[in-house]
CHARMM-style PDB file with segment names, atoms N, HN, CA, C and O in Angstrom:
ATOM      1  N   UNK     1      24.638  21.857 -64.271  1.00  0.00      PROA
ATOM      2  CA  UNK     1      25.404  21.176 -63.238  1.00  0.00      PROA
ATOM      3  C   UNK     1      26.384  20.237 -63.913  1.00  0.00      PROA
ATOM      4  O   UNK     1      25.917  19.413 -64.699  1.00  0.00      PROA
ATOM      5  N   UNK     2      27.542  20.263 -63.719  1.00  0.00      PROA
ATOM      6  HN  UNK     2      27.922  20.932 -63.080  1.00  0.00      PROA
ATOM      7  CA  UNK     2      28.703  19.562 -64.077  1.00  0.00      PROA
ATOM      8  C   UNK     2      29.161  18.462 -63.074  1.00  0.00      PROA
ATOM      9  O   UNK     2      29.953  18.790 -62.191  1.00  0.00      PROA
ATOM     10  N   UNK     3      28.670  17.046 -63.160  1.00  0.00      PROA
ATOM     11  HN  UNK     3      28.026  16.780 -63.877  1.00  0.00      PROA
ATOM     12  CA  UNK     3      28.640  15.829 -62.188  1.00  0.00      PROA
ATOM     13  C   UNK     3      30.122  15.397 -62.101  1.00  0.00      PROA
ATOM     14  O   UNK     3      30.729  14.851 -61.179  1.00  0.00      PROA
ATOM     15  N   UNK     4      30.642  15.906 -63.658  1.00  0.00      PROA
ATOM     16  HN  UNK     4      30.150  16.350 -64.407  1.00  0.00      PROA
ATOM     17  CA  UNK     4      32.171  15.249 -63.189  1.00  0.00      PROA
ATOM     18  C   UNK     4      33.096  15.769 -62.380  1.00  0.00      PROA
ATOM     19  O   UNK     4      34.019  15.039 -62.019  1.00  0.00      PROA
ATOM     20  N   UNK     5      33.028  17.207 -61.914  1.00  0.00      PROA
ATOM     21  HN  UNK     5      32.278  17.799 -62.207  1.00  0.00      PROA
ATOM     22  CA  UNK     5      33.644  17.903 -61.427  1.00  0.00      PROA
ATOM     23  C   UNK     5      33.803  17.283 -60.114  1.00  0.00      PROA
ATOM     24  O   UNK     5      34.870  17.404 -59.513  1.00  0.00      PROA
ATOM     25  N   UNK     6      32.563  16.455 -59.492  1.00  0.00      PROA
ATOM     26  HN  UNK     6      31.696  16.357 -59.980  1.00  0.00      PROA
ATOM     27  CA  UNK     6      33.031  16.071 -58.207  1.00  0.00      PROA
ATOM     28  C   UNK     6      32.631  15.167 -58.024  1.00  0.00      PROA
ATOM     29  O   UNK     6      32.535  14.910 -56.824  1.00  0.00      PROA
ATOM     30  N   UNK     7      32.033  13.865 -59.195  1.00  0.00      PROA
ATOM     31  HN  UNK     7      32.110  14.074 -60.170  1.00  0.00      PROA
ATOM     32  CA  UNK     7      32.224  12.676 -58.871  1.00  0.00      PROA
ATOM     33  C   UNK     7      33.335  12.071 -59.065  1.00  0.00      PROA
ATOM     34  O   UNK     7      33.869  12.275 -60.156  1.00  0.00      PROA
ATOM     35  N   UNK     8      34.063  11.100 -58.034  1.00  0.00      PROA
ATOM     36  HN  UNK     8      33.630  10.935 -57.148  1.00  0.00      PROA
ATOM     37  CA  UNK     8      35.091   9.865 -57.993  1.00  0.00      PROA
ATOM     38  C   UNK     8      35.436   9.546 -59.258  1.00  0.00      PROA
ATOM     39  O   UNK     8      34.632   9.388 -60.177  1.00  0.00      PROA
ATOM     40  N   UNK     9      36.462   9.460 -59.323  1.00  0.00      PROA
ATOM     41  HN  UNK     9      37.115   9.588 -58.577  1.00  0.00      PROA
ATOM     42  CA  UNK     9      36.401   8.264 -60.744  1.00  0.00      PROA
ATOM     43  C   UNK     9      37.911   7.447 -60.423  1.00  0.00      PROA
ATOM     44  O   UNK     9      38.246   6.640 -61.290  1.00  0.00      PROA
ATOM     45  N   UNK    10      38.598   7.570 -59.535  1.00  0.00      PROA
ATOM     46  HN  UNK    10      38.325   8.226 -58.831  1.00  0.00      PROA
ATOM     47  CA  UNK    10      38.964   6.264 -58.842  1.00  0.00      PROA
ATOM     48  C   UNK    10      38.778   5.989 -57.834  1.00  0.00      PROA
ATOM     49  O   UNK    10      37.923   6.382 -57.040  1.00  0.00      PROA
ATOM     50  N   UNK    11      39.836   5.031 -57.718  1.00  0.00      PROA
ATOM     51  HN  UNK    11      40.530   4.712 -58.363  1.00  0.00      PROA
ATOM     52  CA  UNK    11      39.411   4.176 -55.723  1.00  0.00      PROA
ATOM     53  C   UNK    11      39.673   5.154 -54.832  1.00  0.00      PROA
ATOM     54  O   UNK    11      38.875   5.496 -53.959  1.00  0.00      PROA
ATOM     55  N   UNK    12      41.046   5.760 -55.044  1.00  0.00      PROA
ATOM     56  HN  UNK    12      41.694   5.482 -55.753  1.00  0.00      PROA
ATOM     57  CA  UNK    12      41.302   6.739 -54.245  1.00  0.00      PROA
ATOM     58  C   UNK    12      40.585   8.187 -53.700  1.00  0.00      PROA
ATOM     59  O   UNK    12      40.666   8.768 -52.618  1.00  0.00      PROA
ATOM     60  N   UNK    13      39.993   8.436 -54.706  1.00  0.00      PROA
ATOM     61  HN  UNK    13      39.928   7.965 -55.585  1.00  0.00      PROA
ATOM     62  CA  UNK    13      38.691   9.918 -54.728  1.00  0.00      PROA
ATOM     63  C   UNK    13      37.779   9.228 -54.178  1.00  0.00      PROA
ATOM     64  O   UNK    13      36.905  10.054 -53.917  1.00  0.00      PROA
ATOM     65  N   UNK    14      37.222   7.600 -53.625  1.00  0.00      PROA
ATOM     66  HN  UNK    14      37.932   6.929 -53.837  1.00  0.00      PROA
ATOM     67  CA  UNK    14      35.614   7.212 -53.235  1.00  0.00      PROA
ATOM     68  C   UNK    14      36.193   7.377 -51.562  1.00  0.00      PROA
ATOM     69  O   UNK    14      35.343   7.638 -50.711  1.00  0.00      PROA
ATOM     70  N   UNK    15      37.552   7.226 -51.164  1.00  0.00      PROA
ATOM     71  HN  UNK    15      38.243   7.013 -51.855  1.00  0.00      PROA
ATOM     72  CA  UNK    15      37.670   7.044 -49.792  1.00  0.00      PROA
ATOM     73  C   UNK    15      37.099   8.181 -48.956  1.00  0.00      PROA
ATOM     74  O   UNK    15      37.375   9.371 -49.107  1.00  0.00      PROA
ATOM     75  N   UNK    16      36.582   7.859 -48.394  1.00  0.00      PROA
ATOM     76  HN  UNK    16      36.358   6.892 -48.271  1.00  0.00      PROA
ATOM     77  CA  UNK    16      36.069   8.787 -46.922  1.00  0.00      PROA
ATOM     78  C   UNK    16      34.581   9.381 -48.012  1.00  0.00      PROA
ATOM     79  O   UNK    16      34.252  10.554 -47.837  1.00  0.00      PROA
ATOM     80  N   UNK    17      34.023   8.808 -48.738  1.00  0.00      PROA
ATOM     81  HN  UNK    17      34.291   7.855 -48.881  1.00  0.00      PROA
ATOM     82  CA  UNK    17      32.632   9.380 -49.176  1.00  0.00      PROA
ATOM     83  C   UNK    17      31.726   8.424 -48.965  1.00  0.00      PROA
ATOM     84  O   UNK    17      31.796   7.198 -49.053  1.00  0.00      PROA
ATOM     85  N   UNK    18      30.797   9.213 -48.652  1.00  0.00      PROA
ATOM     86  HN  UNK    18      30.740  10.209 -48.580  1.00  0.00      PROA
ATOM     87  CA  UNK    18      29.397   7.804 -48.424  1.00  0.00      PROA
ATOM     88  C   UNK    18      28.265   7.670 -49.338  1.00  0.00      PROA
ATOM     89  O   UNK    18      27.591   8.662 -49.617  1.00  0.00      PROA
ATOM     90  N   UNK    19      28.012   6.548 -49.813  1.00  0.00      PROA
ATOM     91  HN  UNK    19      28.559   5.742 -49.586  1.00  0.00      PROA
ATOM     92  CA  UNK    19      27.322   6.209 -50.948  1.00  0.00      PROA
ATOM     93  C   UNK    19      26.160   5.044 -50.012  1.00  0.00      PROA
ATOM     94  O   UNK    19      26.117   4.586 -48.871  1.00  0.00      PROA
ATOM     95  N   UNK    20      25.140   4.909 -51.556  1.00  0.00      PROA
ATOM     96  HN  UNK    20      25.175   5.281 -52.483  1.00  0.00      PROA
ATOM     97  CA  UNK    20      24.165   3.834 -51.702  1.00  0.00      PROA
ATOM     98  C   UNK    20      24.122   2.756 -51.923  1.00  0.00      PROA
ATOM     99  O   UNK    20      23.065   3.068 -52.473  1.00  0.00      PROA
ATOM    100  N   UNK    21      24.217   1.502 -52.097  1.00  0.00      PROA
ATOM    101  HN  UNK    21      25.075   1.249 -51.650  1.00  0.00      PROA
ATOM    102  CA  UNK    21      24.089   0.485 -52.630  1.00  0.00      PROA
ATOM    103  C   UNK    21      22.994   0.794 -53.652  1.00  0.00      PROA
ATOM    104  O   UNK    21      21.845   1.020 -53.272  1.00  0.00      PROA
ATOM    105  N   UNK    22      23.322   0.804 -54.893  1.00  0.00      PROA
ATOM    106  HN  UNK    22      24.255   0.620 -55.202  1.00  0.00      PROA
ATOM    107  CA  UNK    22      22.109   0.883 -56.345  1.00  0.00      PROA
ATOM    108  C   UNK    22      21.150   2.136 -55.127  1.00  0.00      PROA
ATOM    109  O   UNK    22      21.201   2.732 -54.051  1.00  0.00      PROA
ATOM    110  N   UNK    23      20.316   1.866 -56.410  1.00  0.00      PROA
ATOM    111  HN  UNK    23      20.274   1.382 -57.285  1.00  0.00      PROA
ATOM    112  CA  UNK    23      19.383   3.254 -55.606  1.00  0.00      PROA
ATOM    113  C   UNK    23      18.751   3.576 -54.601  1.00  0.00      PROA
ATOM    114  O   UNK    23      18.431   4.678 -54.156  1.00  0.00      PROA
ATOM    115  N   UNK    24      18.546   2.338 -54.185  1.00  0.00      PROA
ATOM    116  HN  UNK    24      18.806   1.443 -54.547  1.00  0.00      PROA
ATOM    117  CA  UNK    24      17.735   2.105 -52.521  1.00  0.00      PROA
ATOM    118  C   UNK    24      18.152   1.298 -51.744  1.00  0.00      PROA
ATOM    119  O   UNK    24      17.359   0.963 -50.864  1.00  0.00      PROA
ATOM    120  N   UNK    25      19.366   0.739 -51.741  1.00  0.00      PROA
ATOM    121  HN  UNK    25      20.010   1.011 -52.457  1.00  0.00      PROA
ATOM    122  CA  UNK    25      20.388  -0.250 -50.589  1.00  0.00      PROA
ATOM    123  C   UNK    25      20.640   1.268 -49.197  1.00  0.00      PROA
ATOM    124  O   UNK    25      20.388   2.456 -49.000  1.00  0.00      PROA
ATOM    125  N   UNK    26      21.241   0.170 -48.647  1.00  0.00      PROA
ATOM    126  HN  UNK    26      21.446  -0.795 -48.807  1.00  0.00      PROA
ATOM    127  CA  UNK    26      21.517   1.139 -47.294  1.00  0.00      PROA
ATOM    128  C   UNK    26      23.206   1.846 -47.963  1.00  0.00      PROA
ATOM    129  O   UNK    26      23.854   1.767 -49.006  1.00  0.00      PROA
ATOM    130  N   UNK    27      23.304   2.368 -46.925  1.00  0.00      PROA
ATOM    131  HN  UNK    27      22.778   2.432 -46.077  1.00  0.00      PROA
ATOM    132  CA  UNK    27      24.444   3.531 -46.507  1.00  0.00      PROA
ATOM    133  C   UNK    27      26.071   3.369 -46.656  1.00  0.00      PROA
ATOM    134  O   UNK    27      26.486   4.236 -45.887  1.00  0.00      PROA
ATOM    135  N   UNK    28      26.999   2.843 -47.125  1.00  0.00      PROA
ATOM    136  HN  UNK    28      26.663   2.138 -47.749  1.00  0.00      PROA
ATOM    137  CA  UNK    28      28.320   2.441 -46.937  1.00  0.00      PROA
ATOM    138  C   UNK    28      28.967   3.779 -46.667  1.00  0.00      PROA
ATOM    139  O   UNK    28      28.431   4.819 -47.051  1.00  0.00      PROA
ATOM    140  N   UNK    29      30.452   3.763 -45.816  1.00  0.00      PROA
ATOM    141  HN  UNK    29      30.887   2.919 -45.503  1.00  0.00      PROA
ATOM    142  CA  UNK    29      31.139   4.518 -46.297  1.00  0.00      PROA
ATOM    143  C   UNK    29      32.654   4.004 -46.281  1.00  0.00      PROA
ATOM    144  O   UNK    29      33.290   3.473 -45.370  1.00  0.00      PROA
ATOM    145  N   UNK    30      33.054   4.365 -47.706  1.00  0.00      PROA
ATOM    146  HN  UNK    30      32.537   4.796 -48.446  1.00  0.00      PROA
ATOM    147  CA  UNK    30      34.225   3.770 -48.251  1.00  0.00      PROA
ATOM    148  C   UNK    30      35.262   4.568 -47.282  1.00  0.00      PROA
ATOM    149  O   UNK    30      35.164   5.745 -46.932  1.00  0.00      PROA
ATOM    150  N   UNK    31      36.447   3.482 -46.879  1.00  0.00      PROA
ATOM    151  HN  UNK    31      36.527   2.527 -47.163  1.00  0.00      PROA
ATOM    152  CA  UNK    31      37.451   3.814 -45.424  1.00  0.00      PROA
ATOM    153  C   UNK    31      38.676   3.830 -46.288  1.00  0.00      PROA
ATOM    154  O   UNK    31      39.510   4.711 -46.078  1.00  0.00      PROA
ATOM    155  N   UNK    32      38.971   2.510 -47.708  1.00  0.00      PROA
ATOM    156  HN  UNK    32      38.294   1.794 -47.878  1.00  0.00      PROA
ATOM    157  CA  UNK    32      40.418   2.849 -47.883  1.00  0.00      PROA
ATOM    158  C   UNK    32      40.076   1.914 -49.030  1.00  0.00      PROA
ATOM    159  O   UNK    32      39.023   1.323 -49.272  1.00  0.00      PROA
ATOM    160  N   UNK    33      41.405   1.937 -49.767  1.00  0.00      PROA
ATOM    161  HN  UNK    33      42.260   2.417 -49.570  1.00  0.00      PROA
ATOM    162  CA  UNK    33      41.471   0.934 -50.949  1.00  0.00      PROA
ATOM    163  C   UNK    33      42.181  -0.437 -50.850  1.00  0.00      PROA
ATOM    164  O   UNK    33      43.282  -0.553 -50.313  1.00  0.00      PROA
ATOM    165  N   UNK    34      41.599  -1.319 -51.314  1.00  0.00      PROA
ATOM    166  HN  UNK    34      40.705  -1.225 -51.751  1.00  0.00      PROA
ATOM    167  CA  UNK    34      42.426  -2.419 -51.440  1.00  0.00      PROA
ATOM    168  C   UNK    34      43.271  -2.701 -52.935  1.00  0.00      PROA
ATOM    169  O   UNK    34      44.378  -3.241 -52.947  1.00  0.00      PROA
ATOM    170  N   UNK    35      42.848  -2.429 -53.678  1.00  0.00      PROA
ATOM    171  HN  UNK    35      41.949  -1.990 -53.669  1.00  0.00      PROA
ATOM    172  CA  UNK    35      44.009  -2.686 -54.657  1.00  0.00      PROA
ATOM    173  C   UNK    35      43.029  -1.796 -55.607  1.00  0.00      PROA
ATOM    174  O   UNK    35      42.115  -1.025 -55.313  1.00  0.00      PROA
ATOM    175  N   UNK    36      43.390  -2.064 -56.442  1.00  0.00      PROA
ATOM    176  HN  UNK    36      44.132  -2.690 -56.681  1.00  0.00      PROA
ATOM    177  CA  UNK    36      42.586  -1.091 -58.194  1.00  0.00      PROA
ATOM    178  C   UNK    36      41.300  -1.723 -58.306  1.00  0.00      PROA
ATOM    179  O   UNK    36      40.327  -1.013 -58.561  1.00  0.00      PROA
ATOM    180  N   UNK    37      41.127  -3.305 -58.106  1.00  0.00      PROA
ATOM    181  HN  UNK    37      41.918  -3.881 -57.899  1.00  0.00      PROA
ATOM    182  CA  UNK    37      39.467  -3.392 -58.252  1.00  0.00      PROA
ATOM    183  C   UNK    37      38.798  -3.543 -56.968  1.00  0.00      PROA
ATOM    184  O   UNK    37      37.618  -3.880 -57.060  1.00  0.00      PROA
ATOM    185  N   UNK    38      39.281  -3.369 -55.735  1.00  0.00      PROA
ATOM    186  HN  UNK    38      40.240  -3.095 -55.661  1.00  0.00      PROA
ATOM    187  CA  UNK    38      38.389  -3.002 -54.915  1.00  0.00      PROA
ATOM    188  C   UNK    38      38.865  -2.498 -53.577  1.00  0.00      PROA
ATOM    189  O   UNK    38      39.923  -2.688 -52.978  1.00  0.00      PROA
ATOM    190  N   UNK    39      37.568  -1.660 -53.215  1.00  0.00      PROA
ATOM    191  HN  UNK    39      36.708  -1.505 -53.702  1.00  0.00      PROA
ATOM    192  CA  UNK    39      37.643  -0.966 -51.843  1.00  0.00      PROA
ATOM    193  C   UNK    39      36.526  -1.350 -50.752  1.00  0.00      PROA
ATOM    194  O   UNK    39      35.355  -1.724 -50.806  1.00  0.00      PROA
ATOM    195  N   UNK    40      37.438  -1.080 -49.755  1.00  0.00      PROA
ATOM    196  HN  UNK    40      38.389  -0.775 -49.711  1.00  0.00      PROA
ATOM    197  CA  UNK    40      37.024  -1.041 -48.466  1.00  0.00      PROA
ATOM    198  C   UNK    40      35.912  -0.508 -47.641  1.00  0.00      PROA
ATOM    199  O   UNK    40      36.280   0.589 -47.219  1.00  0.00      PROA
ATOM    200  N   UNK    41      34.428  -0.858 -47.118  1.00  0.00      PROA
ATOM    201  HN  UNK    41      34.130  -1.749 -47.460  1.00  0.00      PROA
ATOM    202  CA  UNK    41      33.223   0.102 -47.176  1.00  0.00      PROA
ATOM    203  C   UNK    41      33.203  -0.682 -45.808  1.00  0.00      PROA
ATOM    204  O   UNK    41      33.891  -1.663 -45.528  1.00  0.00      PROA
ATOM    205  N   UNK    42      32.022   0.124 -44.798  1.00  0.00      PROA
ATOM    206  HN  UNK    42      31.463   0.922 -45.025  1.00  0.00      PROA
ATOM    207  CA  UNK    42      31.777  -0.228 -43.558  1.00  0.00      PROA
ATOM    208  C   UNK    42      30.120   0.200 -44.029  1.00  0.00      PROA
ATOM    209  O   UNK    42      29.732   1.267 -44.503  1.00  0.00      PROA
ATOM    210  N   UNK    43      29.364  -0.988 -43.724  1.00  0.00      PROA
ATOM    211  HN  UNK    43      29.680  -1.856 -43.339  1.00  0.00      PROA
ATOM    212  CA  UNK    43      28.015  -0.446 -43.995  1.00  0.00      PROA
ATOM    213  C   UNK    43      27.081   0.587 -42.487  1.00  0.00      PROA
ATOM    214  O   UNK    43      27.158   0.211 -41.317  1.00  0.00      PROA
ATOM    215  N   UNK    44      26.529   1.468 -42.795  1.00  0.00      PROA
ATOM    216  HN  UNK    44      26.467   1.773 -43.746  1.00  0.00      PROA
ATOM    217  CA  UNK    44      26.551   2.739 -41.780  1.00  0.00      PROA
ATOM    218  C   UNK    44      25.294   1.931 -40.805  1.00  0.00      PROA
ATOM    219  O   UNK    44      25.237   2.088 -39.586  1.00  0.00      PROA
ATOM    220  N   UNK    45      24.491   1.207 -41.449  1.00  0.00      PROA
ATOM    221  HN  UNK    45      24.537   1.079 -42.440  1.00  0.00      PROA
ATOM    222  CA  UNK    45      23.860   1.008 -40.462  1.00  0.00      PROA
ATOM    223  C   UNK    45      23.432  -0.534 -39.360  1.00  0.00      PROA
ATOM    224  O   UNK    45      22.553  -0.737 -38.522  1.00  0.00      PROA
ATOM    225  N   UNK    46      24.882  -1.602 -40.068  1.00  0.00      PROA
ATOM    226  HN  UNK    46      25.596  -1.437 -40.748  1.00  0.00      PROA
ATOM    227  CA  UNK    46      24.802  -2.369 -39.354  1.00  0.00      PROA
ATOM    228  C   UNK    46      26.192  -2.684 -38.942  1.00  0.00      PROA
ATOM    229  O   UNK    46      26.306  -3.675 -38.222  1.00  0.00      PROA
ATOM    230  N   UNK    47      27.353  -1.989 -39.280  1.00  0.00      PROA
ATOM    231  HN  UNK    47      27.260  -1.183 -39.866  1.00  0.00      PROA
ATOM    232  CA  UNK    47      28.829  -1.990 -38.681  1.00  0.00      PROA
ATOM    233  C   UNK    47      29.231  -2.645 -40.038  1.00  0.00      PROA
ATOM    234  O   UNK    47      30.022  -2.022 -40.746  1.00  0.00      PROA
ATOM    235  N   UNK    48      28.712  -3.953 -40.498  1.00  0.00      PROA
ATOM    236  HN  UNK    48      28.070  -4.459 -39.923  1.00  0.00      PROA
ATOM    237  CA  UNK    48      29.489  -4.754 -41.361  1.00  0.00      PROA
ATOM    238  C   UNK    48      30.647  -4.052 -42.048  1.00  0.00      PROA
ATOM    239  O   UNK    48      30.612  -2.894 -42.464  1.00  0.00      PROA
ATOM    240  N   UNK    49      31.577  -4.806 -42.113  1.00  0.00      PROA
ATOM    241  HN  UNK    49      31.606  -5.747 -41.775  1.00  0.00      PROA
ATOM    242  CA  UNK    49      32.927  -4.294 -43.341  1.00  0.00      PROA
ATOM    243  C   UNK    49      32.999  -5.529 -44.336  1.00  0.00      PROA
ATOM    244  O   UNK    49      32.953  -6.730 -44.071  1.00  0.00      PROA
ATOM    245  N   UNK    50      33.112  -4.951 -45.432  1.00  0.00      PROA
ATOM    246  HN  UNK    50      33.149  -3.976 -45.648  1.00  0.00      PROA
ATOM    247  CA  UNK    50      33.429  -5.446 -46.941  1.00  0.00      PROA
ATOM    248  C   UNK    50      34.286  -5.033 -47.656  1.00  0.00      PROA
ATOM    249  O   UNK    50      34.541  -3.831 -47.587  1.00  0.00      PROA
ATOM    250  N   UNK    51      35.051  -5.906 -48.619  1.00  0.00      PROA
ATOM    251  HN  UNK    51      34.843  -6.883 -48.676  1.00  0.00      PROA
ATOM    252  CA  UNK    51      35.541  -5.339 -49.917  1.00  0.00      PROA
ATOM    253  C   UNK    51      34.466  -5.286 -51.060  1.00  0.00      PROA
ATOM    254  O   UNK    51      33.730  -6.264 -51.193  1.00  0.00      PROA
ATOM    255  N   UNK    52      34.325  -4.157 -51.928  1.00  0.00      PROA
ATOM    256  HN  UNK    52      34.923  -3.362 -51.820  1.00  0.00      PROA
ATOM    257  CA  UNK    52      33.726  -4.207 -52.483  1.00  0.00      PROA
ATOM    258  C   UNK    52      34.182  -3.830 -53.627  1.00  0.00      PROA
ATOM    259  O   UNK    52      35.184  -3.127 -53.498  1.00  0.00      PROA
ATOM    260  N   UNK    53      33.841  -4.018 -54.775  1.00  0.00      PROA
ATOM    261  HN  UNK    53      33.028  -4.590 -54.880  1.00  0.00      PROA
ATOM    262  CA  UNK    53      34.225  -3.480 -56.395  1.00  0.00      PROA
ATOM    263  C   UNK    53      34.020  -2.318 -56.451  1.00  0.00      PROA
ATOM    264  O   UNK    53      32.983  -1.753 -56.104  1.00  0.00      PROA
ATOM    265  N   UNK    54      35.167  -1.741 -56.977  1.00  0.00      PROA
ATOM    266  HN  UNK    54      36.009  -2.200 -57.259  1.00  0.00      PROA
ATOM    267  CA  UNK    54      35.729  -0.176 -56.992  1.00  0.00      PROA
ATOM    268  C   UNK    54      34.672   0.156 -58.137  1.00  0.00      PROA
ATOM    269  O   UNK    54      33.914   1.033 -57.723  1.00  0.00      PROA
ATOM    270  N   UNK    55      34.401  -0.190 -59.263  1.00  0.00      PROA
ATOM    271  HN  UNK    55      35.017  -0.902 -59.599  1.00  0.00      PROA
ATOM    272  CA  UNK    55      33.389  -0.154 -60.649  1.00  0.00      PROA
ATOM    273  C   UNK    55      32.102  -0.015 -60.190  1.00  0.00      PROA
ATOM    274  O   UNK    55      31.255   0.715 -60.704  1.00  0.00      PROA
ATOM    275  N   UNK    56      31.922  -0.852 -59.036  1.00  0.00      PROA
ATOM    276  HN  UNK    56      32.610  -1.445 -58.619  1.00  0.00      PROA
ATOM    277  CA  UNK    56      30.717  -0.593 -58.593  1.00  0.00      PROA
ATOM    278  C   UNK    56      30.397   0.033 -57.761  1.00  0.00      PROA
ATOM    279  O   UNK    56      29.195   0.038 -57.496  1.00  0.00      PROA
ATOM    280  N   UNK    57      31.299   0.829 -56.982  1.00  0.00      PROA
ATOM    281  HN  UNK    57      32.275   0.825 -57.197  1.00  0.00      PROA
ATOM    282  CA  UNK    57      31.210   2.089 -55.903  1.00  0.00      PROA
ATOM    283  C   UNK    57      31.360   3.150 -57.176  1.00  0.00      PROA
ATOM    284  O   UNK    57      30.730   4.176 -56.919  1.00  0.00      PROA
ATOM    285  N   UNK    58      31.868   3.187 -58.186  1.00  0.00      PROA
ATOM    286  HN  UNK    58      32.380   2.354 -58.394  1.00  0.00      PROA
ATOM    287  CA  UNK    58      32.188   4.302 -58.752  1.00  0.00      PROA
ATOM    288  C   UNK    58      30.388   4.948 -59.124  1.00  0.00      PROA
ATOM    289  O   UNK    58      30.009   6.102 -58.924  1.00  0.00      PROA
ATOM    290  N   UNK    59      29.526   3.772 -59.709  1.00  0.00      PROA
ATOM    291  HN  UNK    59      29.834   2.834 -59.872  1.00  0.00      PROA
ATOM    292  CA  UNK    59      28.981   3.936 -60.020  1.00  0.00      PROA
ATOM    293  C   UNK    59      27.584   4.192 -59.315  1.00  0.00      PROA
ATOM    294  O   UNK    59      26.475   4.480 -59.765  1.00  0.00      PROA
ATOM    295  N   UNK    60      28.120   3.954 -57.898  1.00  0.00      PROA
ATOM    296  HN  UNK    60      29.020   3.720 -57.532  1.00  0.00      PROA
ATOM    297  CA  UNK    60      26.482   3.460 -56.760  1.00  0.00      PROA
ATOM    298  C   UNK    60      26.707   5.310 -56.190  1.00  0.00      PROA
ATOM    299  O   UNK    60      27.695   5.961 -55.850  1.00  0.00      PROA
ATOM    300  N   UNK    61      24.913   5.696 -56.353  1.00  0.00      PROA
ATOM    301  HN  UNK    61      24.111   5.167 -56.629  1.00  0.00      PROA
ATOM    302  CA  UNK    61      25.401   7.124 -56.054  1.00  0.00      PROA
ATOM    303  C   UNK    61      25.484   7.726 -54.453  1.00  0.00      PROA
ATOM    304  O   UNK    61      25.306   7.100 -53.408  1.00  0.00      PROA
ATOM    305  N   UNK    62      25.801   9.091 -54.634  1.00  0.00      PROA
ATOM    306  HN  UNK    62      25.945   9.599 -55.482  1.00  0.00      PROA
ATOM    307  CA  UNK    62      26.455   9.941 -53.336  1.00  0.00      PROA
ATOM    308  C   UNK    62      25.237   9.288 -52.318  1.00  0.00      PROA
ATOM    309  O   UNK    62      24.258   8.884 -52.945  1.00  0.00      PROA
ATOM    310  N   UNK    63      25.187   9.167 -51.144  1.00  0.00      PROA
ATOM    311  HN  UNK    63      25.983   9.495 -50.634  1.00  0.00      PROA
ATOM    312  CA  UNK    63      23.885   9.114 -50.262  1.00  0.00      PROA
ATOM    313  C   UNK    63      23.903  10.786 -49.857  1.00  0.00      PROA
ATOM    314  O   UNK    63      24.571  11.702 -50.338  1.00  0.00      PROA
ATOM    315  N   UNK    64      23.257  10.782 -49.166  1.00  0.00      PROA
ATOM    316  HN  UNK    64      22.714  10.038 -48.776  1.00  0.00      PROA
ATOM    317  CA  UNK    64      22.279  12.416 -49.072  1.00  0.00      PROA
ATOM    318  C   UNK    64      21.793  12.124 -47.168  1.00  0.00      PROA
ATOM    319  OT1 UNK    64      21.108  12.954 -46.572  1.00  0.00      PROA
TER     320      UNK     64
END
């Protein structure tokens, strides 16, 4: 399995995908970018919206 093929690796590739917070946080899904170090997430299961660090969405994995 080849992970890079379709993981993100900028801000722009995380928009409209939904991820984890670290391995067991709840649900985000990234809506748009705010600049190069961070993007835009709506958390799925309590509405909240955040900016969040693009480095650290890159790295928080796919949710399922």
């Amino acid at each position: 399995m080849n992970a890079t093929a379709t993981s993100p690796r900028t801000a722009a590739e995380l928009v409209g995908t939904f991820r984890t917070f670290g391995d067991y946080g709840p649900t985000y899904q990234v809506v748009s970018t705010v600049n190069g170090q961070k993007v835009h997430v709506v958390v799925v299961q309590t509405g909240e919206e955040l900016d969040y660090p693009t480095e650290q969405a890159l790295n928080d994995p796919e949710s399922h």
